[in-house]
Backbone bond lengths (Angstrom), bond angles and torsions (degrees), N, CA, C in turn:
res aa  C-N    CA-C-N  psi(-1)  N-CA   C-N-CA  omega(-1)  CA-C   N-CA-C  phi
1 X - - - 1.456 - - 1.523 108.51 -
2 X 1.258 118.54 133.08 1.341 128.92 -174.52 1.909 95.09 -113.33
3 X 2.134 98.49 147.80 1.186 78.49 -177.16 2.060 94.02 -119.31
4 X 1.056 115.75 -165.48 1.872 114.55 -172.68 1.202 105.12 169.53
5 X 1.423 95.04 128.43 1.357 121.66 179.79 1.269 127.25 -113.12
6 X 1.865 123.37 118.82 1.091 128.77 -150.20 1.799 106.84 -118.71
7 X 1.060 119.03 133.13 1.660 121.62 159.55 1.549 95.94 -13.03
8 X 1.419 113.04 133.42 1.926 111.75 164.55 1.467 87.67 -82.83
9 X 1.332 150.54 -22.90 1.377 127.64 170.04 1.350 115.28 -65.43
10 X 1.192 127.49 -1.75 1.470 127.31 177.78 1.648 121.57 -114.31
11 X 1.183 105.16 5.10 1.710 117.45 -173.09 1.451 105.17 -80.97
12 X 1.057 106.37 -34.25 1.703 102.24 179.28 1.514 88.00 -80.87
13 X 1.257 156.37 -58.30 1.403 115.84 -178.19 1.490 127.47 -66.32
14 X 1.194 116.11 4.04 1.687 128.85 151.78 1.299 116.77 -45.53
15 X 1.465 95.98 -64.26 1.716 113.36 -165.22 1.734 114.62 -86.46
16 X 1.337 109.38 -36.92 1.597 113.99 170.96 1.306 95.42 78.62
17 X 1.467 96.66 -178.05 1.641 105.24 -168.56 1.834 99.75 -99.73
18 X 1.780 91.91 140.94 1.239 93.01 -142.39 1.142 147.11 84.01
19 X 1.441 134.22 -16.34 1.650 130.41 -137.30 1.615 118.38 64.25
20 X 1.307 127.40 -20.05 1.687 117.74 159.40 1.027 120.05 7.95
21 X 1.511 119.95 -80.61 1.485 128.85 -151.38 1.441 89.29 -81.67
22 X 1.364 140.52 -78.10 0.968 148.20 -173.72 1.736 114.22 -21.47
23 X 1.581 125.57 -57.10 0.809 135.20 174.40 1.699 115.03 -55.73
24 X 1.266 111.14 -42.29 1.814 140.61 165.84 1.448 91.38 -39.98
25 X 1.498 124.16 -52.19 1.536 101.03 -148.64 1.562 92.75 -111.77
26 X 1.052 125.41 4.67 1.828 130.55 171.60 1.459 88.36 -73.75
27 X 1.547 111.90 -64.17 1.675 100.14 -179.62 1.244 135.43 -45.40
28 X 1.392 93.88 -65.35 1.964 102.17 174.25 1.724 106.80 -52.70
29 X 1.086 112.33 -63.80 1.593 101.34 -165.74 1.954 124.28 -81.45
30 X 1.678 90.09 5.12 1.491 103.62 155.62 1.872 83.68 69.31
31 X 1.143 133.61 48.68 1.612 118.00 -161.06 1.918 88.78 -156.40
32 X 1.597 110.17 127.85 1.853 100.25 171.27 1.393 91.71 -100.55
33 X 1.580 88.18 156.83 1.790 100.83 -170.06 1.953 82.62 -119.26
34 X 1.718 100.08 151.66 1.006 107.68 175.35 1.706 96.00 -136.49
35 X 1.289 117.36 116.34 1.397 130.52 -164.27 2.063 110.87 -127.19
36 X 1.387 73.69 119.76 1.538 87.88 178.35 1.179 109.24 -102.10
37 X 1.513 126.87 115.32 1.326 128.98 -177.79 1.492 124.24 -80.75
38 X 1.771 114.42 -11.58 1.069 101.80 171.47 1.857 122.92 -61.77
39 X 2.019 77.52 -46.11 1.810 70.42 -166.27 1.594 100.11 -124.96
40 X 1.429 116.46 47.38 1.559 105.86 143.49 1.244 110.51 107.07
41 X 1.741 116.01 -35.50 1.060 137.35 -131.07 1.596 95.01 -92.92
42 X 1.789 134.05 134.01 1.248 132.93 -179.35 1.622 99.72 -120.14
43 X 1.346 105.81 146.96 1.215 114.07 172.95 1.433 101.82 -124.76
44 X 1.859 105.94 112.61 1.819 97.71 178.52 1.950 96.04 -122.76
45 X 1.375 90.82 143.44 1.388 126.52 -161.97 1.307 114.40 -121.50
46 X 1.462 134.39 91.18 0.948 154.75 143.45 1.668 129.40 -7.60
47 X 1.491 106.07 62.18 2.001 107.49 178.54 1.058 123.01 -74.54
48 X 1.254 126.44 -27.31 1.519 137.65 -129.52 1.501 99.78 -128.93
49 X 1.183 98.11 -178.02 1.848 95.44 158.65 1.850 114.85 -45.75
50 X 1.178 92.72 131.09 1.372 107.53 -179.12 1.056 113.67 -69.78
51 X 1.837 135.49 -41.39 1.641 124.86 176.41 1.513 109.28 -73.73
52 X 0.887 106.52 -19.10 1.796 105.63 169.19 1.542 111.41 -77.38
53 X 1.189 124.27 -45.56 1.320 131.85 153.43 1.645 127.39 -27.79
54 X 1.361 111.14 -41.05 1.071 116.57 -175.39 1.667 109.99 -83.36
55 X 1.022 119.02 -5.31 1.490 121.53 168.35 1.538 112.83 -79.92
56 X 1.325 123.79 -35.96 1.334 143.84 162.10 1.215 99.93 -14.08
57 X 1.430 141.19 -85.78 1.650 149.10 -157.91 1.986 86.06 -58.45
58 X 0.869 118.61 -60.97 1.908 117.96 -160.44 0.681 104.65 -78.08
59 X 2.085 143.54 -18.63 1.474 102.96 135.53 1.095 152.65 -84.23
60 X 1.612 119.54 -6.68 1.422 135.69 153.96 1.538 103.86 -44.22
61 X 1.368 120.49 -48.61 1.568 127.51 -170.05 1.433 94.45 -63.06
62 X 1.185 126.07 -90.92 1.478 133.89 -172.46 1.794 112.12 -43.28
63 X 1.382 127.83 -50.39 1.993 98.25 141.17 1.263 123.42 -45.37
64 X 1.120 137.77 -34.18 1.733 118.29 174.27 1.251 99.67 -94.37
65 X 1.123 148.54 3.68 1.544 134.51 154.46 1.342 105.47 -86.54
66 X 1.421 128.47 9.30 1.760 100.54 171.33 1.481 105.53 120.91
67 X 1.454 120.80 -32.74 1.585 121.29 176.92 1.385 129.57 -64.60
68 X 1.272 124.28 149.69 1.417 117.63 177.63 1.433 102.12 -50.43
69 X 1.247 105.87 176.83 1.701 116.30 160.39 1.822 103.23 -74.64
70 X 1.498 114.60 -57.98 1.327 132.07 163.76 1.852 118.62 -9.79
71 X 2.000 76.88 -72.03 2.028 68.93 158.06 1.048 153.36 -99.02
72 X 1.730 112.77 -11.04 1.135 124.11 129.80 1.257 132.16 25.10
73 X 1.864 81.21 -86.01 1.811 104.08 -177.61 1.405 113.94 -77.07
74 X 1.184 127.65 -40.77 1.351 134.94 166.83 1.245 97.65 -19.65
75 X 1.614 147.12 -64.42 1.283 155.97 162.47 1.706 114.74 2.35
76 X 1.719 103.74 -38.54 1.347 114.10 176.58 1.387 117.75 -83.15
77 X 1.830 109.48 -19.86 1.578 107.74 -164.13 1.678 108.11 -67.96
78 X 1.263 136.90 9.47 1.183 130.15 -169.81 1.950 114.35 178.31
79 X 1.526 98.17 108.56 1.591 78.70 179.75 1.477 133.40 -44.49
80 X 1.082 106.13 -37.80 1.855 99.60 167.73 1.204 141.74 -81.48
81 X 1.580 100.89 28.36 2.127 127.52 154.63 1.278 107.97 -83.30
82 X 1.294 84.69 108.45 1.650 106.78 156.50 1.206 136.17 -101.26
83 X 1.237 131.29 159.25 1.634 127.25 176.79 1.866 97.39 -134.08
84 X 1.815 99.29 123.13 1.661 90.73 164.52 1.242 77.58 -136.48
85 X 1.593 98.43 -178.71 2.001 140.93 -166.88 1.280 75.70 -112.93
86 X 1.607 113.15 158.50 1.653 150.95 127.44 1.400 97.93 -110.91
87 X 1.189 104.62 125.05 1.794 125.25 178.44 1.513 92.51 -91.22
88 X 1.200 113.30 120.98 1.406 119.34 178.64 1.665 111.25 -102.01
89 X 1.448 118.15 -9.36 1.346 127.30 153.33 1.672 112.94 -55.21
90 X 0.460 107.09 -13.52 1.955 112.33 -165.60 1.455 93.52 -101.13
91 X 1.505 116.80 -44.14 1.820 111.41 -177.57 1.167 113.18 -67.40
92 X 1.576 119.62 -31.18 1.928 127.15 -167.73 1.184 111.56 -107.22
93 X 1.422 90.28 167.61 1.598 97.76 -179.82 1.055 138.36 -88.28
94 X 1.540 101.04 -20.81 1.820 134.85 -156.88 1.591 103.11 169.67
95 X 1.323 100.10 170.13 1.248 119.31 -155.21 1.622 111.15 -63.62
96 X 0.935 116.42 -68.32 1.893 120.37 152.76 1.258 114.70 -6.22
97 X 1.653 117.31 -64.87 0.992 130.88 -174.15 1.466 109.76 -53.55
98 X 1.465 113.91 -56.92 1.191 119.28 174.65 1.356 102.38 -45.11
99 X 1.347 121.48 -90.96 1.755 121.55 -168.18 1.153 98.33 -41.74
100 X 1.427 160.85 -9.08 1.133 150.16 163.99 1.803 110.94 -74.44
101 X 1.233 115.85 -53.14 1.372 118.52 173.76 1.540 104.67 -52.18
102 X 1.263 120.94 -56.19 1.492 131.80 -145.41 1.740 97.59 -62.85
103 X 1.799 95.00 -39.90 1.574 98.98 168.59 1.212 115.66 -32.42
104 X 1.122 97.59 -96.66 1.475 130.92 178.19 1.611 101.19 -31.60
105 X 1.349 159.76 -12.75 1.005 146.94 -162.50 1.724 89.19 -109.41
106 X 1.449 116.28 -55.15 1.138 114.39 171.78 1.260 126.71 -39.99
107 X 1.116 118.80 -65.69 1.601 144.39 -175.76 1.399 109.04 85.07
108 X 1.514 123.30 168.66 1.345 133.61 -172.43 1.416 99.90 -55.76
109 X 1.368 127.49 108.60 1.178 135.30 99.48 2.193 79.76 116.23
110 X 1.523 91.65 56.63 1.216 133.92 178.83 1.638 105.17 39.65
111 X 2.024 120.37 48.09 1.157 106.35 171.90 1.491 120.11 -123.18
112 X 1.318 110.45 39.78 1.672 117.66 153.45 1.457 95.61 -101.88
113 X 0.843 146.08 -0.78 1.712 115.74 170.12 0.877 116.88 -122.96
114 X 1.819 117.66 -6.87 1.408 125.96 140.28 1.591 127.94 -51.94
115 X 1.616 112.68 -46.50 1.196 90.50 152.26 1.701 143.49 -102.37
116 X 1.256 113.57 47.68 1.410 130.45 -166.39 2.072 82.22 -123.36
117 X 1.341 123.71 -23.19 1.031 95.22 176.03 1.975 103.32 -105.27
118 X 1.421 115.74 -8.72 1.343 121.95 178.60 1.890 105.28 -57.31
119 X 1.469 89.67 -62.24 1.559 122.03 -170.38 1.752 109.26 -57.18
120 X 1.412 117.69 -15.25 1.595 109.07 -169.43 1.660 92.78 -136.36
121 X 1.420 119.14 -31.46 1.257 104.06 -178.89 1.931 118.73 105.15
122 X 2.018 95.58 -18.40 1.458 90.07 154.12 1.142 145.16 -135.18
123 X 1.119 141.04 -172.46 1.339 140.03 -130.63 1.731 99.85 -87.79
124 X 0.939 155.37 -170.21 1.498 146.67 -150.02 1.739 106.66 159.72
125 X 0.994 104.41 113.11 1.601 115.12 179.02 1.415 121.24 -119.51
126 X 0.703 158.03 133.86 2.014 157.98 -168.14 1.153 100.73 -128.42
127 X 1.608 145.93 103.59 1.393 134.16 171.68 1.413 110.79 -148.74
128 X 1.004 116.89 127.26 1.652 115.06 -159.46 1.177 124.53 37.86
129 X 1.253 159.33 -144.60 0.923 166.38 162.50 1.173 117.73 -46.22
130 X 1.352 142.79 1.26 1.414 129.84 169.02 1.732 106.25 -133.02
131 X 1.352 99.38 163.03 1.869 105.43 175.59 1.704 96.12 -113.84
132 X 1.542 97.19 100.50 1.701 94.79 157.61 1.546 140.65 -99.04
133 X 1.899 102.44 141.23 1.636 95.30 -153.05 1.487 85.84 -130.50
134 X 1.583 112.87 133.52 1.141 144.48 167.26 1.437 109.61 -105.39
135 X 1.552 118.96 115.52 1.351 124.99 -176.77 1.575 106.59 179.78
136 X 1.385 122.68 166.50 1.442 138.22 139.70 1.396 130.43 -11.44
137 X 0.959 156.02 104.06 1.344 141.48 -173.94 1.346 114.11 -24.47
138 X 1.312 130.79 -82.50 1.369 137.20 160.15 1.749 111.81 -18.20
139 X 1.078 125.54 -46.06 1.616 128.65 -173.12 1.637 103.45 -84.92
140 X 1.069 121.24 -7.54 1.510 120.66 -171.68 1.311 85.13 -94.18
141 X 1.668 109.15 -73.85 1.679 103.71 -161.45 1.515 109.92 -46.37
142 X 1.245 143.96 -30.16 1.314 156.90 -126.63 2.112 78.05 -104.81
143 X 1.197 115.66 -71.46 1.002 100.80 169.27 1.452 142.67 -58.03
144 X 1.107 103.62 -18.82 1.585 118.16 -173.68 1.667 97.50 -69.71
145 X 0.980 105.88 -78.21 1.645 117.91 161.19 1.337 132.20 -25.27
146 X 1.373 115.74 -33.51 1.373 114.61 170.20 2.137 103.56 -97.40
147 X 0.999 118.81 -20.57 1.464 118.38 159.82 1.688 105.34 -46.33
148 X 1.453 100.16 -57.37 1.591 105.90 -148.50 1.735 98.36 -81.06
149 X 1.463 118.81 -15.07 1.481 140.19 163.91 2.187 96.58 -45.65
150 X 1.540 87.57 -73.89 1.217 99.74 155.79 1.665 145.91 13.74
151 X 1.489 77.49 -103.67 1.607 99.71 167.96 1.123 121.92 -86.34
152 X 1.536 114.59 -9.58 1.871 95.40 165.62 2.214 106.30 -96.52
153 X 1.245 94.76 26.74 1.541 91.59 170.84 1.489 129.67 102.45
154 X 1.255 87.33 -9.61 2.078 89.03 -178.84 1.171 112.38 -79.35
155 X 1.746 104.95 153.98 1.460 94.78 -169.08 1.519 101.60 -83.09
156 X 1.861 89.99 178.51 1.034 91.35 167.18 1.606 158.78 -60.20
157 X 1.422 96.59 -32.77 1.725 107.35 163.02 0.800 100.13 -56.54
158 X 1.695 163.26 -57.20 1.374 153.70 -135.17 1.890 89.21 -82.08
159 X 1.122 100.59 -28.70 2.101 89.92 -162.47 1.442 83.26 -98.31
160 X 1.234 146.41 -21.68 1.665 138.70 155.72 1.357 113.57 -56.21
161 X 1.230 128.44 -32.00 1.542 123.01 177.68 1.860 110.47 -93.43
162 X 1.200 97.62 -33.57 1.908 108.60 160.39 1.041 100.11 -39.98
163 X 1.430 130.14 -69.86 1.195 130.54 -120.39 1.742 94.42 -110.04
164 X 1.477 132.99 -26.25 1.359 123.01 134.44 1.107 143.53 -23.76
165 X 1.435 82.43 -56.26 2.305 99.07 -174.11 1.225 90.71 -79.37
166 X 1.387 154.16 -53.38 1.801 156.97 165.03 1.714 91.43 -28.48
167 X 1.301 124.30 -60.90 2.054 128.11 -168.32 1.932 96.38 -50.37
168 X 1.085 87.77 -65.18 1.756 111.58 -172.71 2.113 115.42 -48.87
169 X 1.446 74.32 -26.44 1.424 74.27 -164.87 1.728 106.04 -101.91
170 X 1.617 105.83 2.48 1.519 125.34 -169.10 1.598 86.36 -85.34
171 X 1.701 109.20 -65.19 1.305 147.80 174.00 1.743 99.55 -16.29
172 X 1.189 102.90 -72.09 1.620 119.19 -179.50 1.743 112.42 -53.70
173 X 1.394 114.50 -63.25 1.149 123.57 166.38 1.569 127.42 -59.65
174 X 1.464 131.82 -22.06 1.652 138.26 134.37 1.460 83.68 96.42
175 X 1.098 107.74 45.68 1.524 130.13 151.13 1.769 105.26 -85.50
176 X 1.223 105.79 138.75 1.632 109.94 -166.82 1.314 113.64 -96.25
177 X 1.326 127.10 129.80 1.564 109.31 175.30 1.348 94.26 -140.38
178 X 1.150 119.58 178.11 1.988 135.04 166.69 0.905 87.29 -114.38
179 X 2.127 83.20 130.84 1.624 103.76 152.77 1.310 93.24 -111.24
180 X 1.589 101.51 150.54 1.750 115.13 171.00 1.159 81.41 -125.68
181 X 1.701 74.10 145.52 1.733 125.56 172.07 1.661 96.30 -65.80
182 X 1.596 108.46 142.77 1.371 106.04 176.77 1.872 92.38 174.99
């Protein structure tokens, strides 16, 4: 049994209306969740196949980091989905700083992380203090890297042409990603 602790602003998208989602991901990930709503706290429990199981904790994590339930689960469509954090506490200094990074990660009128998820193909979340990325091995680091491009100050065109030559070079190598129309 693994245990994880989620934002209480994010537990109701744990549980869904009704229990829905919740029940959704006991099935898919073959795993019972035992969720305490006071304080956040998940208890996931392993029934089922055990390597499917082990996805269980990272999508509870990635709903309390900010992700749909939707993609979440996606997590199961392929063993090589991953979900990591960038702790954006660790890049700043103070709080400013933070809302200053978080800006800047977003971009005007939310299109740097629109295209950090156009450009690599995965999913990209910004929510409090961390940027969570659901993707491929290759599509994570690709993002990870242009975050951390990011926060040590480069502009943005430089992590727009990164993050091209990273598409191109996925492209070449027949590594798979989605592009959405947008």
């Amino acid at each position: 049994m693994q245990h994880v602790t989620i934002p209480q602003d994010r537990i109701g998208a744990l549980i869904g209306e009704g229990g829905a989602t919740m029940r959704r991901i006991e099935d898919q990930a073959e795993v019972r969740l035992d969720i305490d709503s006071e304080t956040g706290a998940v208890a996931v429990e392993t029934v089922g196949d055990p390597v499917m199981g082990l996805k269980g904790p990272d999508i509870v994590r990635a709903i309390g980091r900010g992700f749909a339930p939707e993609e979440a689960l996606s997590l199961l469509d392929d063993d090589m989905r991953m979900f990591e954090l960038v702790d954006l506490d660790a890049a700043t200094r103070n709080k400013n700083d933070l809302r200053r990074q978080k800006g800047r990660l977003i971009g005007e009128g939310g299109r740097t992380r629109q295209l950090m998820e156009e450009l690599t193909g995965a999913s990209v979340v910004i929510y409090g203090s961390t940027v969570g990325i659901i993707g491929g091995p290759e599509q994570v680091r690709t993002v990870r890297s242009a975050v951390e491009m990011i926060l040590d100050g480069a502009p943005h065109g430089a992590v727009y042409s990164f993050l091209e030559r990273r598409r191109s070079e996925m492209k070449r190598e027949g590594l798979s990603y989605h592009e959405f129309s947008g």
